[in-house]
ZAMARGU-4260 file (C-alpha; in steps of 0.2 Angstrom, whole numbers, plus 5000, padded with zeros to 4 digits):
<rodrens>
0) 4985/5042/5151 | 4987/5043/5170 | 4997/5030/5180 | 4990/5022/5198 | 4997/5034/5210
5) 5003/5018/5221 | 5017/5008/5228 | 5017/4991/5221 | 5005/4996/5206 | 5014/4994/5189
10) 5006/5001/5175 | 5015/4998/5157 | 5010/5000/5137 | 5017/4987/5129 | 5017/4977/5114
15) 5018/4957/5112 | 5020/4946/5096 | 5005/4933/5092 | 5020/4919/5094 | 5025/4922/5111
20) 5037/4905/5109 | 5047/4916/5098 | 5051/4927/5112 | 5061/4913/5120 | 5068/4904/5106
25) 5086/4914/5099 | 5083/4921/5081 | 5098/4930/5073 | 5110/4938/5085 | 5092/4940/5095
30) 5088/4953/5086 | 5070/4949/5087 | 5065/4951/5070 | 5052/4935/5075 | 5044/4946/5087
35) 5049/4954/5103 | 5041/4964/5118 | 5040/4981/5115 | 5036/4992/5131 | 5031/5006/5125
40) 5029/5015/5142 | 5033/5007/5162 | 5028/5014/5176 | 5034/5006/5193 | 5044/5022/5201
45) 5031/5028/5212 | 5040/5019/5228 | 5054/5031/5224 | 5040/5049/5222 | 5050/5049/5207
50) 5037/5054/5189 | 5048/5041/5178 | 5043/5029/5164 | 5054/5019/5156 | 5057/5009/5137
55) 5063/4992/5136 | 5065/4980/5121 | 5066/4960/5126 | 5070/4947/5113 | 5074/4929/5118
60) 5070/4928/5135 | 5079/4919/5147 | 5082/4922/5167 | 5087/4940/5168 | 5082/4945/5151
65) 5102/4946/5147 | 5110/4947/5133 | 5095/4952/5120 | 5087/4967/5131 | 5089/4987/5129
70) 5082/4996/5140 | 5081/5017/5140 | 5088/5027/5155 | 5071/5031/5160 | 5062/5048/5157
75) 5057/5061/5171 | 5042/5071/5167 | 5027/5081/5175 | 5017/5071/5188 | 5012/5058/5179
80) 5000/5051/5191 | 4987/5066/5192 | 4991/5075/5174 | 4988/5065/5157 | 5004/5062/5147
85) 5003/5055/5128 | 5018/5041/5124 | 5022/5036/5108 | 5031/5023/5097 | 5037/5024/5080
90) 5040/5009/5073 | 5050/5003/5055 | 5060/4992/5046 | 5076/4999/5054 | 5072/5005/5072
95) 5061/5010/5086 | 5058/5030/5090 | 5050/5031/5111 | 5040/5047/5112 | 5034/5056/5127
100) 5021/5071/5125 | 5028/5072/5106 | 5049/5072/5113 | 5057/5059/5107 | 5065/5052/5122
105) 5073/5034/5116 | 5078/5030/5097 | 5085/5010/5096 | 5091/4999/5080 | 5090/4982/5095
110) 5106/4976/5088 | 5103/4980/5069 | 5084/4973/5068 | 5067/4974/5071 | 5053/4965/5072
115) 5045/4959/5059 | 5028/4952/5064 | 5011/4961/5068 | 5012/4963/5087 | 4996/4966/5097
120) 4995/4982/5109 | 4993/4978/5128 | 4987/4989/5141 | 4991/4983/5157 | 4991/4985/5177
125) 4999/4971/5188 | 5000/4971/5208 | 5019/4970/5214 | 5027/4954/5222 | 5041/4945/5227
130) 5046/4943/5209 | 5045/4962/5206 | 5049/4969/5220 | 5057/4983/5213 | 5040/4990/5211
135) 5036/4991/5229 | 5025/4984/5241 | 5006/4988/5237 | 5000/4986/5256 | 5009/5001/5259
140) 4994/5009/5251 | 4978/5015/5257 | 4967/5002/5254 | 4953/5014/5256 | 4957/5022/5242
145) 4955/5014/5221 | 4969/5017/5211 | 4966/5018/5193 | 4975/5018/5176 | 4965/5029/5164
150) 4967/5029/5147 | 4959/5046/5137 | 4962/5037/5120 | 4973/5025/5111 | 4976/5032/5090
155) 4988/5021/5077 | 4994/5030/5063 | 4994/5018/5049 | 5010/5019/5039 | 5015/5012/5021
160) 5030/4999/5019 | 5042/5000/5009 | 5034/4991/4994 | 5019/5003/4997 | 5031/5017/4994
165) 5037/5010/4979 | 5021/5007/4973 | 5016/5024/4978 | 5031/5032/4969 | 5029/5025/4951
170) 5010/5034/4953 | 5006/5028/4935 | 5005/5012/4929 | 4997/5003/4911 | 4987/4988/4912
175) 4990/4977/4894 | 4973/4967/4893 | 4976/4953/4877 | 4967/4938/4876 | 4958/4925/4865
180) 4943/4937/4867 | 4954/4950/4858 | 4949/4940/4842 | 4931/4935/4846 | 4928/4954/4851
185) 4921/4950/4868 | 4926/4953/4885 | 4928/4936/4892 | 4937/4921/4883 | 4923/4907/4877
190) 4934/4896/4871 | 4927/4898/4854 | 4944/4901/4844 | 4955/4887/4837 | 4972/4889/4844
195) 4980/4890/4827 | 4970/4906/4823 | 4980/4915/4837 | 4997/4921/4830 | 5001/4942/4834
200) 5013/4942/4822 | 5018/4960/4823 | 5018/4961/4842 | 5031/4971/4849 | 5033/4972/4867
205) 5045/4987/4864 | 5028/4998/4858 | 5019/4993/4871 | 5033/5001/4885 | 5036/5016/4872
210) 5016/5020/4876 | 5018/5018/4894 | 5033/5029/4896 | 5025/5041/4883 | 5011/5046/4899
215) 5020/5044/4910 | 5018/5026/4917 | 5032/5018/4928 | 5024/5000/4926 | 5014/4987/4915
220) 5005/4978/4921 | 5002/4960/4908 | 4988/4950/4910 | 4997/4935/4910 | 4981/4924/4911
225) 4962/4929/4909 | 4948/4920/4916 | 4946/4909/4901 | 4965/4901/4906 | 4974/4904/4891
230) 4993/4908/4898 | 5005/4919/4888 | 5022/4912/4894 | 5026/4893/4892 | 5020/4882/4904
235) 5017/4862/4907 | 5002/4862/4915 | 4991/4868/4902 | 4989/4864/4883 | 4980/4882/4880
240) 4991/4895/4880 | 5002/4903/4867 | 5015/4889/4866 | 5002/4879/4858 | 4999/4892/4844
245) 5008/4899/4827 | 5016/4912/4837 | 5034/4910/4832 | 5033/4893/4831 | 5025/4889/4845
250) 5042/4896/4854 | 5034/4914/4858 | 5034/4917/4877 | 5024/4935/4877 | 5029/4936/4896
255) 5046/4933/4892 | 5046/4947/4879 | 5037/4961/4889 | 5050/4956/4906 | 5066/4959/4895
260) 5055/4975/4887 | 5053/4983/4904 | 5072/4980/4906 | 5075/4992/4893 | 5065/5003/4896
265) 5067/5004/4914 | 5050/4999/4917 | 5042/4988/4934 | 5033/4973/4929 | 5018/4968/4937
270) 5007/4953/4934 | 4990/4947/4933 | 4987/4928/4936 | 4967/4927/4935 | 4965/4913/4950
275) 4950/4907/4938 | 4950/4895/4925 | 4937/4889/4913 | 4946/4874/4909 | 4946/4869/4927
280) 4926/4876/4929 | 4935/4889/4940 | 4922/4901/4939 | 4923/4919/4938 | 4920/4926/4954
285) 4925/4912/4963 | 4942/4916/4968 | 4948/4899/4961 | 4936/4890/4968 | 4930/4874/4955
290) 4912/4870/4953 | 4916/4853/4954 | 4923/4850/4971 | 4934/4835/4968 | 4946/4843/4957
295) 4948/4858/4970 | 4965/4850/4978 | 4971/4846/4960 | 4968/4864/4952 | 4977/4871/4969
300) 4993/4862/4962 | 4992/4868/4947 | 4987/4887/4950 | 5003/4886/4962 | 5013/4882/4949
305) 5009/4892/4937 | 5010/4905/4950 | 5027/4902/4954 | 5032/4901/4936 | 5029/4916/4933
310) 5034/4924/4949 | 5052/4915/4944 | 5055/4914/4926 | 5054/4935/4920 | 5062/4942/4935
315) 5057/4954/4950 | 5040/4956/4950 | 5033/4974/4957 | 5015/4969/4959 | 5002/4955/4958
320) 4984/4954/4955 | 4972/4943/4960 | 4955/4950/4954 | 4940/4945/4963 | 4952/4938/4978
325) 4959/4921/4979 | 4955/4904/4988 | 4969/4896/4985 | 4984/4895/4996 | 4996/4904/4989
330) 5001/4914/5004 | 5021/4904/5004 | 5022/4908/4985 | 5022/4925/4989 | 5033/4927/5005
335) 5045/4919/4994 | 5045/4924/4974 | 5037/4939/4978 | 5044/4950/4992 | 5045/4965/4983
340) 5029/4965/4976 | 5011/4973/4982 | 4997/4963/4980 | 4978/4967/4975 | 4965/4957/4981
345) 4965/4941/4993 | 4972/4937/5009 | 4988/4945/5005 | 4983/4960/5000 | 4990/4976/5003
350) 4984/4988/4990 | 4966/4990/4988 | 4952/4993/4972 | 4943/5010/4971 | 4927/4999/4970
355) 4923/5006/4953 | 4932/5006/4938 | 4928/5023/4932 | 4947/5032/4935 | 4943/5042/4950
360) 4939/5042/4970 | 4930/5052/4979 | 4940/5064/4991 | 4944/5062/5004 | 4950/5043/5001
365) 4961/5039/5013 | 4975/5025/5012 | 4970/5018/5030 | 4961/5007/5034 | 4955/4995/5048
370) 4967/4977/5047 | 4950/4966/5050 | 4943/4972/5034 | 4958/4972/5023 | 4959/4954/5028
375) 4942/4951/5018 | 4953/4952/5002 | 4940/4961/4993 | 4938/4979/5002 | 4938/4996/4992
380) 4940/5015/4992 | 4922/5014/5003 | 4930/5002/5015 | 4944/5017/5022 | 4946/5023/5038
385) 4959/5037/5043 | 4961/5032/5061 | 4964/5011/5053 | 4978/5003/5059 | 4984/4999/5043
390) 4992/5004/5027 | 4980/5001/5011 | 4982/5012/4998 | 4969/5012/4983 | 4973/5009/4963
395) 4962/5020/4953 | 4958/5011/4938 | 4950/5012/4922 | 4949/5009/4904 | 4954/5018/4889
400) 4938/5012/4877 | 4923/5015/4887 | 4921/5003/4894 | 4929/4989/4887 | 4947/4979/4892
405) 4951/4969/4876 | 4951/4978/4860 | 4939/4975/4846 | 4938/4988/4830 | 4920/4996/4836
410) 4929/4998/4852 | 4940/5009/4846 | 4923/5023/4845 | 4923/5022/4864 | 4940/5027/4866
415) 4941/5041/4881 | 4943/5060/4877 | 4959/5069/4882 | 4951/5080/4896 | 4943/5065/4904
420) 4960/5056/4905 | 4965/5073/4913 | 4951/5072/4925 | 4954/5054/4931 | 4972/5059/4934
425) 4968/5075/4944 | 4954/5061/4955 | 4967/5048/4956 | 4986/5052/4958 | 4980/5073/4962
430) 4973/5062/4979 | 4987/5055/4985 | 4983/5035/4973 | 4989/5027/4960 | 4981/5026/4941
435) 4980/5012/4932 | 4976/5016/4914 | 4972/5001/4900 | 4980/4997/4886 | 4972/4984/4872
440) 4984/4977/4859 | 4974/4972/4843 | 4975/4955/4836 | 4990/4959/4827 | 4998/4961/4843
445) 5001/4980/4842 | 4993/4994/4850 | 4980/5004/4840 | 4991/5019/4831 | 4976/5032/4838
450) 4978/5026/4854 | 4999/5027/4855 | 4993/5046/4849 | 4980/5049/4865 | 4992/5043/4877
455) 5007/5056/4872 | 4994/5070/4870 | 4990/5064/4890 | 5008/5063/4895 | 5011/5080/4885
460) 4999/5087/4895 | 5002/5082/4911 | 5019/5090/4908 | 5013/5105/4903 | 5003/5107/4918
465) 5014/5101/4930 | 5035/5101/4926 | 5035/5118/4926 | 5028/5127/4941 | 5028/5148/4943
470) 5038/5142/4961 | 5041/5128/4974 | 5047/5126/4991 | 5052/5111/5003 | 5048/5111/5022
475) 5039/5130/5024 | 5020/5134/5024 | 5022/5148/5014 | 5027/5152/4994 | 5032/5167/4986
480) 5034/5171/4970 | 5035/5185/4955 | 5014/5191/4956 | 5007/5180/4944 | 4990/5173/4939
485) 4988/5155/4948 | 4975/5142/4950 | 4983/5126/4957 | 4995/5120/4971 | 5001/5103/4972
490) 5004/5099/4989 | 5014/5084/4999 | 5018/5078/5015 | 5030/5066/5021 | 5016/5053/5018
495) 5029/5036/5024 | 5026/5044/5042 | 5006/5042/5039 | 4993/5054/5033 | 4998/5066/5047
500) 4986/5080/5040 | 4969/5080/5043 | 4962/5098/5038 | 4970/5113/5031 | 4967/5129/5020
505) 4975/5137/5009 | 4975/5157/5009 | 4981/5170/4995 | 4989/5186/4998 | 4978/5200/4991
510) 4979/5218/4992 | 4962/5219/5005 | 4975/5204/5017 | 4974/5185/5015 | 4960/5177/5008
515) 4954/5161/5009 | 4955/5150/4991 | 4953/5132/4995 | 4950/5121/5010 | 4956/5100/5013
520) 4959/5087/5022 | 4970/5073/5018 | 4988/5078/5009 | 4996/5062/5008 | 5009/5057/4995
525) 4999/5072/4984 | 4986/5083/4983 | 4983/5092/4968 | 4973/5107/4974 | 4963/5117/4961
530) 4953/5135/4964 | 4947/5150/4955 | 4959/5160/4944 | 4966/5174/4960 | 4982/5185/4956
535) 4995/5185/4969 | 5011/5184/4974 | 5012/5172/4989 | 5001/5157/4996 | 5001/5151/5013
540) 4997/5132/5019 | 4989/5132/5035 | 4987/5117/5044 | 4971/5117/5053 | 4971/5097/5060
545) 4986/5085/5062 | 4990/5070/5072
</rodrens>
């Protein structure tokens, strides 16, 4: 931007919480972690011919702003009233960086905190007065003459939290799909079952974990309760659910058993609490919504319970899905049972679906995306946007019987190949997301023997492409190595800052100079970038766009 070139005129980028009350009511040791203002960039220095802006932090007002303010010494640069000038802010969990034409200028923890609400950018010009009159006069200017702020551009880099980058980090996760349509061999529960037929005697929660961490997986993810509203852990506000059947007595709790698994195994669990429930008529698709709308209030309260059982009973839960969104308010539940979690679909959602469930995304898929449409609760891969202002990565998911979730014994024919396991890994975690593979215990409560076999061949695999590499390097664009045969580079970037990369190439040393073997755009977490066979001895990243 360019600031008026005028006494009086104060020009300033600045950011302000939706609450402004919480600015002047004291939080701890006004820190401001209920929201502050956060001027990004002040201009009111041109009384003094000086080219100065200025960063301030305010939390808590009250008459002079004291004792809850930091304020930077100011910053002298380059006639900021006729040349444009780019100032910055990075903003985390610990502090707040001020840049100016990319130098940091200001770094500040605002006595140990930061906020911790959205804030809404301002841009702004205001005419001195008696109450600022540090900024001068203003009828000391020409008044022939216009004085304008103008603004070139305004970008947000969207960056992920520190949930997202846990997420992001476990890169493999293994849905576990069992249900009372395991034993009628459909997809979707119709209640046509009796109870007492429904007794996985040999399920063993340790078998399932044994198959995740045999590809790889970090995570299982249980589907607690289907659409058809039978719940695996034991629970008062239903009478269909596995306390009501042989299982162990009726004391088997399968939630129970797969938490204490993931324990041992140093697995994350994550849930699936369909918001549906047939006994309810909460129809599928309907987020929770009852076809009969006098029991809506009722089937609230007992969806929130349920929801908070199981977010309380089988300890930290990493992630939550709510398929097909969510109507019921459920927002406090999670704020407080869940804080370390992600969640998928609905209001609070902050991971997104690839919008098919074929294993793989199209690239570039970006993990930004605009705030306004994440809020929908149901946006997808299609829905990204680089420049967004917010953080939404995707989960790439899929099946491992084509295409089916819950096992039956034809099923099993339709179970994916080896190289299309490999191929939905290369489209999903080899473009910077997370796969989500199934996984369908039988009716006896085990995992099919063929399938435990396909998913160490897959994890086997992806070891022997991957572990090994012919050479790496941290933090330099270029790799050399003993002259060798290649055709893959896997490639990252510091992806918490953002998807900073927007273009690059990748060039091989030949004998005839450096020729060009691949070309992309987005790095993000990782990008698995595979060419034609080419014999050479050093590679070199060159970044062609960045922000």
């Amino acid at each position: 931007c360019k600031c008026p070139a005028a006494e009086g005129i104060w020009s300033a980028f600045w950011l302000l919480p939706e609450n402004t009350k919480a600015l002047s009511e004291d939080d701890e040791l006004g820190t401001g972690k209920d929201g502050v203002e956060i001027d990004i960039m002040e201009s009111a220095f041109y009384r003094e011919k000086l080219s100065k802006v200025q960063h301030v932090i305010h939390a808590d007002y009250n008459a002079t702003h004291d004792p809850v303010s930091a304020h930077s010494q100011g910053y002298l640069l380059d006639d900021m009233y006729h040349e444009f000038h780019t100032y910055a802010l990075e903003w985390n969990e610990k502090e707040y960086i001020f840049y100016v034409d990319g130098i940091e200028t200001w770094r500040t923890d605002h006595y140990n905190g930061t906020s911790l609400v959205e804030q809404y950018l301002i841009l702004s010009v205001e005419v001195g007065n008696d109450n600022v009159p540090w900024a001068g006069d203003p009828n000391h200017n020409d008044k022939s003459k216009y004085y304008d702020f103008v603004i070139d551009y305004i970008k947000v880099i969207a960056k992920p939290s520190k949930n997202q980058i846990a997420w992001h980090e476990r890169e493999r996760i293994m849905f576990v799909c069992l249900d009372p349509a395991t034993w009628q061999g459909r997809e979707y529960d119709n209640h046509s079952t009796p109870l007492y037929k429904i007794n996985p005697s040999k399920l063993n929660t340790d078998q399932w974990c044994e198959a995740a961490v045999s590809w790889g997986a970090k995570t299982i993810l249980f589907v607690a309760k289907h659409t058809g509203g039978f719940c695996w852990w034991h629970t008062d506000t239903s009478e269909y659910g596995i306390k009501e059947t042989p299982y162990k007595n009726g004391k088997g709790d399968v939630l129970k058993e797969v938490s204490e698994s993931c324990k041992k195994f140093g697995l994350s669990l994550a849930v699936y609490v369909y918001p549906g429930d047939d006994n309810w008529e909460a129809y599928i698709g309907g987020g929770g919504r009852t076809k009969d709308p006098s029991k809506q209030e009722e089937y609230n309260g007992v969806y929130r319970q349920q929801l908070t059982e199981v977010l309380t009973k089988y300890g930290d839960i990493s992630e939550v899905w709510f398929d097909g969104s969510i109507i019921i308010p459920v927002s406090d539940i999670l704020h407080k049972y869940a804080p370390n979690a992600v969640f998928f679909q609905g209001p609070n959602a902050d991971i997104r679906w690839a919008g098919t469930e074929a294993g793989e995304v199209p690239y570039p898929t970006t993990c930004a995306i605009n705030s306004e449409t994440l809020k929908t609760g149901v946006s997808t891969a299609a829905n990204g946007n680089v420049d967004g202002d917010i953080w939404a990565p995707v989960e790439v998911n899929t099946t491992l019987y084509d295409h089916f979730w819950f096992w039956a014994k034809d099923k099993e024919k339709k179970r994916k190949s080896l190289d299309r396991l490999m191929e939905c890994y290369y489209k999903s975690v080899g473009r910077g997301l997370v796969f989500l593979l199934n996984s369908t215990p039988n009716t006896s409560g085990l995992i099919p023997d063929n399938d435990m076999c396909l998913y160490k061949q897959f994890g086997d695999e992806i070891k022997r492409r991957f572990d090994n590499p012919v050479a790496k390097v941290s933090n330099c664009l270029t790799l050399k190595f003993d002259k060798t045969n290649v055709n893959h580079i896997i490639i990252e970037e510091d992806y918490t800052q953002g998807e900073r990369v927007r273009a690059f190439t990748l060039k091989a040393k030949t004998k005839n100079g450096y020729k060009e073997i691949y070309k992309g755009s987005i790095i993000g977490r990782k990008h698995i970038a595979v060419f034609n066979n080419i014999v050479t001895d050093e590679i070199t990243l060159q970044i062609d766009e960045e922000v």
